[in-house]
N, C-alpha and C positions, 0 to 999 in steps of 0.2 A: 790382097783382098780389097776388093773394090766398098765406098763408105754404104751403099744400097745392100749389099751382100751383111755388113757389119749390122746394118738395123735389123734386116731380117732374121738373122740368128740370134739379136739382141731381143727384139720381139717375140719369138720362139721360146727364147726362154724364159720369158716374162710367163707368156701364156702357161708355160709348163707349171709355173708355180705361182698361180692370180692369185693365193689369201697371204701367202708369203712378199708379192711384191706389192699389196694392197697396204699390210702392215707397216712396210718398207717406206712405203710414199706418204703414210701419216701425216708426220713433220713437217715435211714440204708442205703438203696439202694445208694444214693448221697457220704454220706460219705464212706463206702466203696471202692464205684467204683473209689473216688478221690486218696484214700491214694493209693492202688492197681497204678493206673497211673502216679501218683506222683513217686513212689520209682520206678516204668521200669522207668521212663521217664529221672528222673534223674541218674539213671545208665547209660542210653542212652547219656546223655549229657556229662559224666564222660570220658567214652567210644570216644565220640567226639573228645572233649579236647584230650587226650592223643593221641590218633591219629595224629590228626593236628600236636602237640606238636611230636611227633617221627620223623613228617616230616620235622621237621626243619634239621637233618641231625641227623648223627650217631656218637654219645658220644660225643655230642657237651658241650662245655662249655663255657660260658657268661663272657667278661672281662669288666668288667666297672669303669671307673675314676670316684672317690669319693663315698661317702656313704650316706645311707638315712637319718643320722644324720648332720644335719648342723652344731649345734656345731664340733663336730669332721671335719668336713669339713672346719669348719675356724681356726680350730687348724692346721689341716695338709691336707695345701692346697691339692685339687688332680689334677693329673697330668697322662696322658699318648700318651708316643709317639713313632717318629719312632723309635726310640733305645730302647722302651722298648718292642717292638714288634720285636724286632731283635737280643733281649737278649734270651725272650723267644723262639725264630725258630730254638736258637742255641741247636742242639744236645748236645751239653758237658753240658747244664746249666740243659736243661728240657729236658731228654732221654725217656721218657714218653711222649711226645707231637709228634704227627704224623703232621700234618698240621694247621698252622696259619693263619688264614684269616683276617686281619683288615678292619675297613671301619670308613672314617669319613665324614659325613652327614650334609646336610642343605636344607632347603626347597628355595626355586627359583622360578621366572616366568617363564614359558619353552611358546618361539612364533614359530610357523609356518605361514608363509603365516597370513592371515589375523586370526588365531586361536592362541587363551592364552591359557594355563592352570599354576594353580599352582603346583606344585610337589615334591617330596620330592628327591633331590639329592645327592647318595649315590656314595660314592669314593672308592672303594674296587680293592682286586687286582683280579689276573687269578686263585686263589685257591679259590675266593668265590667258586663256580659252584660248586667244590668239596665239601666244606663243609657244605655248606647249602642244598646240593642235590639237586641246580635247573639247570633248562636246557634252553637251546634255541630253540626257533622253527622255529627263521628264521633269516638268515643269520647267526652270528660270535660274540663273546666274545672277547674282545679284550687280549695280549697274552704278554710278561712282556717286549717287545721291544717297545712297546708303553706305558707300562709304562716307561720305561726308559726313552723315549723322552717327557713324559710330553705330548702324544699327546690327538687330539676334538675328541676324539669317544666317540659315546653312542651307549649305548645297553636299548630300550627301555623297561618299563614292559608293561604285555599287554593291562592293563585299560587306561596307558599312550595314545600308540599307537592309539587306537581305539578312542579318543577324540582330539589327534591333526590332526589323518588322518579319519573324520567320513565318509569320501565317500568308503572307502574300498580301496584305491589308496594304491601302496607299499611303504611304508619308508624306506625300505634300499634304502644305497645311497643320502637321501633327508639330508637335512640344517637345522638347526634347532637354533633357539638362546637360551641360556640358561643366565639369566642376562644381555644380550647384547651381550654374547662375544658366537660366530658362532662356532655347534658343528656337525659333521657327521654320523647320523645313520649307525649303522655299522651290527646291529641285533635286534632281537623284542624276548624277553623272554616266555617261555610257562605261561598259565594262570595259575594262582596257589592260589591265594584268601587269606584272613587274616591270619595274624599267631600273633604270641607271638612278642608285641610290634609293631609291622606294619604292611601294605599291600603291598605286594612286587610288586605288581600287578598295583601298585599307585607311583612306583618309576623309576628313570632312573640312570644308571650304567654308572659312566664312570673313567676312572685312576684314585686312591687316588694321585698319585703325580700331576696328574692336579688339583683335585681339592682343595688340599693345597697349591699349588704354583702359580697356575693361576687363579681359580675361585674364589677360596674363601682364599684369600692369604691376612696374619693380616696386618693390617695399617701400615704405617712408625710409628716406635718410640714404639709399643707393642713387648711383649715377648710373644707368642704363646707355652702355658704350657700344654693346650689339641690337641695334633695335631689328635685324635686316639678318634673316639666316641664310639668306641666299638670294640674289639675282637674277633670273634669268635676260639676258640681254639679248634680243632678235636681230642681228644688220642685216642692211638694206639690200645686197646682196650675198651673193657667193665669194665678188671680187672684192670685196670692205670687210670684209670679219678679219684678218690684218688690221687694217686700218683701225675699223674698231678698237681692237684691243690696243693699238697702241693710243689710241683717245681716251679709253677710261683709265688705262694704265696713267698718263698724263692729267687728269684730273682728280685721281685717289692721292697719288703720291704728289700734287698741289693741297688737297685737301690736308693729307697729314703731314704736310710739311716735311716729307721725306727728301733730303739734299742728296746724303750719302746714304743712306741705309738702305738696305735692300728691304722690298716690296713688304710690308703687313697684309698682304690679302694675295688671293690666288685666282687667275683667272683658266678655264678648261674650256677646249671649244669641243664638239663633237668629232673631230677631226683627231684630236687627242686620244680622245675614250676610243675611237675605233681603231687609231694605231694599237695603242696600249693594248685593248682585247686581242687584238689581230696576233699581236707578239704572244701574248699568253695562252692563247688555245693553240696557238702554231708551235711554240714550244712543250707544251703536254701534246699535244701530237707527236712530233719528232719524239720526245723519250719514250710515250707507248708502242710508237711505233718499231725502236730500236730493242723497247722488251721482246716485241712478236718476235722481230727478229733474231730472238734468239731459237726461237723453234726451227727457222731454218737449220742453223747451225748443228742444234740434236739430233733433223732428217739427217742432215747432209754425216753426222756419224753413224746414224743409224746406216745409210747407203752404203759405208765403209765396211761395214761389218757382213753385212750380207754379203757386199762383192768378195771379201775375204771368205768368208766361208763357202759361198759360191766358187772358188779357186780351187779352196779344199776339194771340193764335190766333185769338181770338173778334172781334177790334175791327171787320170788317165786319157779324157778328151782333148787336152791342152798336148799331152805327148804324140796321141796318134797323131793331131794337127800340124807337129814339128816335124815326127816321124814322114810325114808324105809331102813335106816343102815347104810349111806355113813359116813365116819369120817372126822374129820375136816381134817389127813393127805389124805383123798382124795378129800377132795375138795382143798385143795394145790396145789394137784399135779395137778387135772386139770387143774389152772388157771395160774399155772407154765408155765407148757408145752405148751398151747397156749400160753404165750409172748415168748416162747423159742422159739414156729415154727414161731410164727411170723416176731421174729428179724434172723431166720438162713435163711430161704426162703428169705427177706429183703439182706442179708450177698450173698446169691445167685447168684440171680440178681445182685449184686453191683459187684460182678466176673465177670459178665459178660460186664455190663458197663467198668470195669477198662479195659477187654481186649477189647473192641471198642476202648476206649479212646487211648490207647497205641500205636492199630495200626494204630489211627488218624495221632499221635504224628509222628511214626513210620515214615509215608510218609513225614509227612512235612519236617521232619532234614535231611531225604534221601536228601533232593534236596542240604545238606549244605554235605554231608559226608555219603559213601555206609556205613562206620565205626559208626553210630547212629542209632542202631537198639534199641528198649525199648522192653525188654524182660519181660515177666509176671515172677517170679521164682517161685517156688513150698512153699519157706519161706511167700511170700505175702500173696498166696492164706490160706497157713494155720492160719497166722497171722489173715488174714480177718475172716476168719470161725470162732475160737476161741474167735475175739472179738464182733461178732455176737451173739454166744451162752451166752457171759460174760455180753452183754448190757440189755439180754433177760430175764437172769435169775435176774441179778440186780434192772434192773424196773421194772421185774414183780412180784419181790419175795414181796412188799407191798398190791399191788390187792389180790394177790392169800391167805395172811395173813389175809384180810382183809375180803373175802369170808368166809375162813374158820370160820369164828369168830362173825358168824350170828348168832341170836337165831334162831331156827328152827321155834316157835313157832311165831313169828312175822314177820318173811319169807314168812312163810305162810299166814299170812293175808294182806301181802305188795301188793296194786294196781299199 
């Protein structure tokens, strides 16, 4: 029996019974179309992240007091402040550093008028804007004469604005108390939504020398050793954030006089954060996708089951077959090839689901980032076909053994 002869009676049979072999291909169909969706989607997601993540600014690099290790942290207390932020802006220390941006942070009541909200208040200087790449949409950034003078300006974000002002009213110009002590809208931030460790969108800007010296200024009788919640450090290029870090690394661990001890502070460059993400949404990928994959494995018993019973049904047509010369390699092959078409037609279809499912995906993350598109690649599609063919020939290679290995003569007498 020639392999064109084997699909066509594989195909015949199929058609003979479409809601039994639609049932049949389920599994396939389900698993398939899952893993296909799963691997764009999480590409998709990948693709996200590191967008968002490039938006936080350009060759930026993360300074942080203390480390993830507590022991180490109660070894060598951590510590950073304005001098250590003034060490590092020094050109002669770190010629590698383009712009410094600190910010030191605390959450607050912020009251207007008869409206609370809670907020997270952030003390940064006039090179935020620079480094972080955000912008204003309305009114003013406050500008380093206000820092100087420790003066109440805030510069609102925009989830801020839109819950203490929800009539749509302007807040430039308006009053605002932030813990009691009366602060002046001075600008409202562009919308710009979650990023890496906050929502900026959820915060208010106002001079770090106010808010270490007037807002949130330590108690009598403490020694204030964190004045500095975080750094942001912008190098000069793509080719010096290396360098960089090893110039602030060299002048923190001069500053604390670290000989031997390992580092009191933590540095993260965006290079980090996108590996790290990359590895984590590629690793939940990979295990959702090895769940789908188990629906393959149900089809591919499901397809055993029918070929078997299908054997049952056929064993008088299996005998004439023998009876008039067919060999048991063609009766193999037959019963082969049908669980083959069954599970690739199955593998098919599940192409085609995976691509619905994607472009489902596809709209929904639109609405989070234009940068989250789930893309089908041509690796999936072949991947899916291959283990279509691989689930096909594996569950079917016992029915099709098991036909072959009829006596003919009791085949033939089988009601």
């Amino acid at each position: 029996m020639s392999l064109s002869e084997a699909f066509r009676i594989a195909l015949s049979s199929l058609l003979a019974n479409k809601l039994r072999a639609i049932l049949t291909m389920l599994g396939i169909i389900i698993g398939v179309g899952a893993v296909i969706a799963l691997l764009a989607l999480g590409g998709a997601i990948q693709n996200l992240v590191t967008s968002e993540l490039n938006g936080l600014g350009s060759n930026l690099i993360f300074l942080f007091g203390g480390t993830n290790d507590p022991e180490q942290n109660r070894r060598v207390p951590p510590r950073l402040t304005n001098e250590d932020v003034a060490a590092i802006s020094d050109p002669l220390n770190a010629p590698a550093v383009a712009v410094v941006a600190p910010e030191f942070s605390r959450r607050a009541l912020v009251t207007y008028s008869a409206t609370s909200y809670d907020a997270l208040i952030a003390g940064v200087t006039p090179e935020y804007l620079e480094v972080r790449n955000a912008q204003v949409a309305e009114g003013v950034f406050f500008d380093q004469q206000a820092l100087g003078l420790r003066s109440r300006m805030a510069v609102l974000g925009y989830r801020v604005a839109e819950n203490l002002f929800p009539d749509g009213s302007d807040p430039i110009g308006q009053r605002i108390r932030i813990n009691g002590v009366m602060f002046r809208v001075i600008g409202v931030m562009a919308e710009r939504g979650g990023s890496f460790a906050s929502n900026e969108d959820d915060q208010i800007f106002i001079p770090i020398s106010t808010a270490q010296d007037r807002l949130f200024a330590p108690t009598p009788g403490t020694v204030l050793k964190v004045e500095v919640s975080v750094v942001y450090v912008q190098a000069s290029s793509d080719e010096t954030v290396d360098d960089a870090i090893d110039q602030i690394t060299a002048v923190l661990r001069q500053r604390n006089n670290l000989t031997y001890q390992d580092n009191n502070f933590t540095i993260v460059t965006q290079e980090d954060l996108v590996s790290s993400f990359a590895t984590i949404t590629g690793s939940i990928t990979v295990f959702l996708g090895a769940i789908a994959a188990i629906s393959l494995v149900v089809g591919g018993i499901g397809i055993m089951n029918i070929m078997l019973v299908s054997v049952t049904e056929r064993t008088r047509e299996i005998g004439l077959r023998k009876a008039v010369g067919a060999r048991r390699s063609d009766i193999r092959l037959q019963f082969l090839v049908e669980a083959m078409v069954l599970s690739l037609m199955g593998g098919l279809l599940g192409i085609a689901l995976g691509y619905g499912l994607s472009t489902v995906g596809t709209i929904v993350l639109s609405s989070f980032s234009e940068n989250a598109r789930a893309v089908v690649d041509l690796n999936s599609i072949l991947l899916a076909t291959l283990t279509s063919i691989a689930v096909g020939v594996f569950f079917g290679l016992y029915p099709a053994i098991r036909a072959s290995q009829l006596n003919p003569i009791q085949a033939l007498r089988y009601e």
